[in-house]
Each structure stands twice: as C-alpha cells, then as structure tokens.
N, C-alpha and C positions, 0 to 999 in steps of 0.2 A: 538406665538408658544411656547415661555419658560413658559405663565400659561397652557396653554391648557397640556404643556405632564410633565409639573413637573421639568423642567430642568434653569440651569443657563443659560437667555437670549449668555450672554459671550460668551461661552461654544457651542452654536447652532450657533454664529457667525464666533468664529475660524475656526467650522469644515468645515460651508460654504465657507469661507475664503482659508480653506486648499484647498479644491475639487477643487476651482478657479484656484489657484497658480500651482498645479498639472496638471490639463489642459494645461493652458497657456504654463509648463516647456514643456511638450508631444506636441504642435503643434496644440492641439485639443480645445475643447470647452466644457465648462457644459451645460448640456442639461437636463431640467426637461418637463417631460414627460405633455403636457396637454389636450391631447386628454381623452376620454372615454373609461374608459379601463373595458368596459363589457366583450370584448373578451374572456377578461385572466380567461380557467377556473379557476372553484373554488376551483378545485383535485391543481392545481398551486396553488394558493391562500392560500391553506392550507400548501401546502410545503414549502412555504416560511414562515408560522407562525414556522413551527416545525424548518427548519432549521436555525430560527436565534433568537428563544427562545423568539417568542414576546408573550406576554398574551394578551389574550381576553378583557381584558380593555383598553390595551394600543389598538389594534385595533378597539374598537369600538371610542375612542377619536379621531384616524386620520380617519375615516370613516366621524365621525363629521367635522374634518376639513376642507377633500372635499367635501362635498355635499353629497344627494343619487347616484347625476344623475352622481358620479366617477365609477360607479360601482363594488365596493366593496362591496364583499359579506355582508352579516349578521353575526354575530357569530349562529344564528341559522341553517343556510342554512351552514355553515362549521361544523355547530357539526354533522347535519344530512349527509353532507357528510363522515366525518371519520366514523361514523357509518355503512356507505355502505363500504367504504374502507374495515373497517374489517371482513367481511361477502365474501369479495373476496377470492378465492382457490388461490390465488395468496401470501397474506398475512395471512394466516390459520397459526396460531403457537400452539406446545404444548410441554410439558416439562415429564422430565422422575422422576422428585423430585432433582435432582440435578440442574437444566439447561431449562433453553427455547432456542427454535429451530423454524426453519420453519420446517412447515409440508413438502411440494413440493417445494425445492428450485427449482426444473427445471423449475417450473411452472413460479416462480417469475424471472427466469433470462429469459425464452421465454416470459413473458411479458415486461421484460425491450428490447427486440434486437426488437422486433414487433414496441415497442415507435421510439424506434433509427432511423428504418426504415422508418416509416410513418411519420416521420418528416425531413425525409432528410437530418440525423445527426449522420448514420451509415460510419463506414471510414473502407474501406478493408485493411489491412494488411498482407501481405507477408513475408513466411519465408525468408531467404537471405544464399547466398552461400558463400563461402569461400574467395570471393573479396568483399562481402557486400555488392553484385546486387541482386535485391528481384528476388526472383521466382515466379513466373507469375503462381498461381492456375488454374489447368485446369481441372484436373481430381476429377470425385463423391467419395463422402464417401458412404461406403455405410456399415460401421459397423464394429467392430473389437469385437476380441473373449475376449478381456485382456486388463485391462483398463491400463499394462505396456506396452502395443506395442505402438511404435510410429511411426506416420504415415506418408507415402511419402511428401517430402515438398513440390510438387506441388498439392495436394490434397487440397478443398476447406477448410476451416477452421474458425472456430471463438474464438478468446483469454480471456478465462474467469481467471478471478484472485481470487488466494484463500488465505486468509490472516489470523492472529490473535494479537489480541492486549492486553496488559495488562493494569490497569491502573484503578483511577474512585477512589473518598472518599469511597465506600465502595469496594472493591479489586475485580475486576472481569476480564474476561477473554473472548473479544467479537472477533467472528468469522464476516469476511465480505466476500461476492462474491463482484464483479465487472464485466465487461464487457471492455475489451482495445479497443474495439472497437468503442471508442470515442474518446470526448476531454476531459482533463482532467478527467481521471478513477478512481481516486484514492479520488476526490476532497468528502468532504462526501453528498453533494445532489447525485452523479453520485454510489452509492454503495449500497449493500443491505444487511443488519444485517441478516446473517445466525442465527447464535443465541448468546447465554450468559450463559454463568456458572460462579458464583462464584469462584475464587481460590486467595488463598495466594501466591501462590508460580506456576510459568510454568515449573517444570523438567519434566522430562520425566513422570513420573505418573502420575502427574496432566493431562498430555497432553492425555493420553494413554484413559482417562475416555471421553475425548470428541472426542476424534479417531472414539469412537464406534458410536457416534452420527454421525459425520461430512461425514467419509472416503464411506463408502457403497454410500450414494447420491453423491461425486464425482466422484466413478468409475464408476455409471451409466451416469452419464454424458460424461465420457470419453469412455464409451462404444459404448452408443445410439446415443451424439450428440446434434446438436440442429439445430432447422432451423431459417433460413433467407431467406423471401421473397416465401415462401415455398417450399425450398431448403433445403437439411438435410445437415449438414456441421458436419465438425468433430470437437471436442473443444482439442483444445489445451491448458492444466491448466498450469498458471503461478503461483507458491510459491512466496507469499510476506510477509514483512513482518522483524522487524530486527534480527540482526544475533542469539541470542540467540534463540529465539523460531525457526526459518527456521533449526538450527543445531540441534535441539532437536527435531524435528517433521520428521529428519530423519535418524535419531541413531547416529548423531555425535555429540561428547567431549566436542565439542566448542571451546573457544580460548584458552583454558588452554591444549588443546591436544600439543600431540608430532606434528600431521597435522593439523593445527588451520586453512586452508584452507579450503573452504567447497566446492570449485571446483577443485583442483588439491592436490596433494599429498605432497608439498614443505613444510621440515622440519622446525620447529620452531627457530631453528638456530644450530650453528655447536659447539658440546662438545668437549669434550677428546676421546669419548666412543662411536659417534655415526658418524665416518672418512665413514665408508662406507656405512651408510644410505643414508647420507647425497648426495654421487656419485651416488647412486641411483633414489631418490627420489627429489633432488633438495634442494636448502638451500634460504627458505623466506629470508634468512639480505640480501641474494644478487640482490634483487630488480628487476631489469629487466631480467638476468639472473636466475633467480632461476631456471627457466625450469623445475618447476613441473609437473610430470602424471597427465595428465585429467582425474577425476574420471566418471565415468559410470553406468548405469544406471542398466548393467547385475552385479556389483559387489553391488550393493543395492539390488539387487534382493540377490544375496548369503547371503548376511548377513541378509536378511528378514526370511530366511530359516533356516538359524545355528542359530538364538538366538529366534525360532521360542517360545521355553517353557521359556526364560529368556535375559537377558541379557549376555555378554564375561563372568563376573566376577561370573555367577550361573553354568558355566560350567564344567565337569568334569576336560577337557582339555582345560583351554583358550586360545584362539588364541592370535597368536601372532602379531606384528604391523604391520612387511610384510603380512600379511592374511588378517585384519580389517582394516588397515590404518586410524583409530582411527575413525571407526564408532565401536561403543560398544556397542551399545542398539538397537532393532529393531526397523526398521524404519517404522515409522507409515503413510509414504503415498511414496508407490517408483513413485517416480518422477525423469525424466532427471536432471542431473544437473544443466543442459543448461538454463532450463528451473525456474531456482531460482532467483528471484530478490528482491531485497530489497525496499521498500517503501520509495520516497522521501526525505519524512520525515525523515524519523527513519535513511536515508542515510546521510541527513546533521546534524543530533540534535548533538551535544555534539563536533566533530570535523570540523565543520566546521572556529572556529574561529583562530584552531590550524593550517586549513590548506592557512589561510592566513596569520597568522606569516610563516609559511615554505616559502610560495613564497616571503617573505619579506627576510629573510633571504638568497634566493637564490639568489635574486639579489644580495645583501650586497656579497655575496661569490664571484660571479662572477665578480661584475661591481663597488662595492666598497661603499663607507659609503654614500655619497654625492648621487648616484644614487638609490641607497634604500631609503634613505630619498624623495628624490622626487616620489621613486615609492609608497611608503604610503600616502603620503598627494595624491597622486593622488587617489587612493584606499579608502580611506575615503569618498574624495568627493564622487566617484562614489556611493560609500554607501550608505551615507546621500541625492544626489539630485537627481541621477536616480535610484538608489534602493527603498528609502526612507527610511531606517533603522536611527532611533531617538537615539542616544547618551544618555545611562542609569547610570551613577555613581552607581559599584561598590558596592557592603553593604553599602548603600545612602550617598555614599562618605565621609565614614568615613575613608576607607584607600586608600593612595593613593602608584604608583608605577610599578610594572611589569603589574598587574590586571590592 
C-alpha cells in the first residue's frame, strides 16, 4: 500500500495502529467494509472525492487496489456525472461581476429536505415554551404577508440556517444555507454554498453589497415556505455565524459598543457617567445579574426605518443610545433575536482554552491548590484519551511557561 499511493509504509501503519487503539479505548471494533459496494451511488461517490479533496489519480490507484468488481466508479463515469450535476436547476449559478450565487436557492434547499426525507434522515423540531417543553406543531402554514412576521409556535415549520464566513488565501466572503433539520447541519457535506464574493474587509458596506444578493431569496423563503413530504411548512431562519458578522448584518456596533450584547441591552460595564444607564439597562460585569432588556425584533424593525437613507451618524438629529441601544447602522436582514446563533465553530475557536483555565481556576478558588491540581491532570487526560486532542509545543517549543 505505501508504493501503490506514495506514502511512508510507517506512516500507513501508525494510522492503522491508531484507528485500532481507538476502537478498542470506545468498546468497539475496526471494521473494513468488504462487501461490493456497487450500491453507493456515483452522485455519493463524487461527494466524497469533493469533500475530502481527493484527486482523480489518487482514485483511480485505490480503484486498482480493489479490483473492478469493488465497484467504484471510473473517473469517466464521475466526470460525466458532475457534468449532469451542473445542468441541474438545483445547482444553476450566476454572478452579477462582483460575486457568484445560486440562481434558485429554494430550489437547492427543497432538493436537500426531499433527500432528507426519502432517506429517512429528516428530524422534526419543535419550538419550546418557557419551561423548555417542545410545542407539539399542529397547525398549517399557510403564508404570511411579511417575511418580519413570526409565526405561531405550534405552526408546522422547517429551520433553515443562514450563515457567512470570511476567510481563504485569496480573501473571500462565502454565504452558506443549511437545513437544522438534521444531524449535524453545520458539518460542510450537510450545507449549501449560497454564493461568494470577494472582500477584504465584512463591515457594514462590504456586507450591504451582498444584502442585495442574498436578502430578497430569504424573505421569499420566509414568505412562501417550503414543503416536506408535500406539506407547505413555514421556514423559520436561523442567523449563524460569529459575532462580528451576526452584529453587523444587523445594524449593531459590536463588542466595542456601550451594549456589546447582541440579545439584550446590558451596559458594557459601570463608569462615573453612566450610574443611571446602568439601573436601567443592566450592567454585563455583573454576570448573572446583569438583567439586561431582551432586544426585539419591533425595535429592529424601527431602526430598519430611521437609518432607512443612512446610517445614526448621517443624520440630522442622531439618536441617541436610549433610542438605538447601539444598533447604528441598518439592519440588513430583521430577524428575531431569538433566532441568532452562532456556529460551533466560530463558538469555541480562540476561547475555548481560556475557558478551561477559568474552570481550573474555579476550583483552585473554591477547593484550594491540591484539588485544582488533581482537577487538571484529570482534564488533560480526558483530553488526550477520550477527546483525543495531541499535545503541540508552543512556537515548536521554543518557549516554555504560562503558554
């Protein structure tokens, strides 16, 4: 196997090695598939070339590896497939010279919930009331006038996700849909590239040019719907996505505002100057306490309205923070608040390891030196043999210390 695909026999040992030891820790077993796998279409076939970046070479070697009779396709018989793929109303893209887009994203998400469906890998979802017992959908959708109305929580419904992401050696800015109405929504086989625009920079202007693109095909969605099982349901749109661009694609400050909160109103913390804001609005240092105002979705609408020709700062009279509550810019998709979540991802990148010193520290605060210490070394393990996270030295361990 190390001549056939180019690699260090070693190297294909360890990893076997690894997949072993991993089993074994899990209770389970490795299992290498050796049946005839004609079944698997070739549309699969192909998704799996794209989503793990394998080339045409390297699969036509493991093609050789198995035999014909494994049934893996040809690189012929997969090129003639993406060929049809892209001739589908489903996949039809075009650009305005700025940006590529799908033509009919409706098109491409009722062909994704159709898959979902006929494969008996659609999961219903339920809103949930104020103890956090789902609400049992009963009642039809049957259309709304305004794609800001939101609709009764027992009303059928299907949770499409709208997201954007920055990023990529040449700086670009890609829009995805999704479907929650799976497992793992967010994972990238389970997603669908709305489009892509170049940009350097996601502020508010950057964003405002692919508004015109993206925004009209969600309010029809949130208008019209979508069906399941040919059932018209209502879409309920989820915002993902991290905090800068979700703040910015809805006319707020960000973390630098006086209300760095993008669901409630709690002050950024307590001056000399701002004693009665503060009684008002709630004070973020005070953590559970802060008792900030839930923001809503009629005061996104006002401010949609007042900075209709500009932003606070182009107005004659700008408002002031009791009026904006540091939304300043028009918001480029009124959405509930409720309805804002952030992407996995983008929820644990950069603090996640901050917030495992904190609980190390809490211990040490509450239970003292000797218990903290035992509670990290346990916290590592778990790391290292049922997380599986590999121990990286630092700037290649040249410096050693708090890092």
């Amino acid at each position: 196997m190390g001549r056939l695909f180019a690699v260090d026999p070693g190297l294909v040992a360890a990893t076997m090695a690894d997949s072993a030891r991993r089993a074994a820790a899990s209770g389970g077993v490795g299992v290498a598939p050796a049946a005839v796998l004609a079944a698997l279409p070739v549309r699969l076939q192909n998704q799996f070339l794209l989503d793990n970046g394998v080339s045409g070479s390297l699969w036509r070697r493991f093609r050789l590896l198995l035999g014909p009779s494994s049934g893996l396709a040809t690189t012929q018989a997969l090129r003639a497939d993406l060929r049809t793929a892209e001739d589908e109303p489903r996949n039809a893209a075009a650009t305005n010279g700025s940006g590529a887009f799908l033509v009919a994203p409706r098109v491409a998400l009722q062909g994704m919930i159709d898959e979902l469906f006929e494969s008996e890998q659609f999961i219903e979802r339920f809103m949930r009331d104020a103890d956090c017992s789902e609400i049992v959908a009963t009642s039809p959708f049957i259309g709304q006038a305004s794609p800001t109305e939101t609709h009764e929580a027992d009303v059928r419904s299907v949770q499409i996700c709208f997201g954007l992401d920055k990023g990529g050696v040449l700086s670009s800015t890609k829009a995805v849909l999704s479907c929650a109405n799976q497992q793992h929504p967010c994972s990238r086989g389970n997603t669908i590239l709305f489009g892509v625009f170049p940009a350097a920079k996601d502020d508010h202007a950057a964003l405002s040019a692919m508004a015109d693109v993206y925004v009209p095909d969600l309010d029809a969605l949130r208008t019209g719907g979508l069906e399941v099982a040919g059932e018209r349901r209502a879409v309920l749109l989820i915002l993902k996505g991290d905090y800068q661009f979700t703040t910015t694609w809805c006319g707020h400050l960000g973390a630098s505002s006086k209300m760095p909160c993008q669901r409630c109103t709690a002050m950024r913390r307590l001056t000399k100057t701002n004693g009665k804001l503060v009684a008002t609005y709630g004070n973020m240092q005070a953590s559970s306490r802060a008792w900030g105002l839930p923001r809503t979705v009629n005061h996104f609408k006002r401010m949609a309205a007042a900075y209709a020709e500009g932003g606070n700062d182009t107005l004659t009279t700008p408002l002031q923070l009791e009026d904006h509550l540091s939304i300043e810019n028009r918001s480029l998709l009124i959405i509930d608040p409720l309805h804002i979540a952030p992407m996995p991802l983008h929820w644990t990148l950069g603090i996640s390891v901050y917030l495992l010193r904190l609980g190390i520290e809490a211990v040490f605060f509450w239970r003292g030196k000797a218990a903290a210490a035992t509670y990290a070394q346990n916290l590592a393990d778990t790391l290292r043999h049922s997380v599986g996270v590999s121990p990286t030295p630092y700037f290649n361990g040249a410096f050693e210390g708090r890092q």
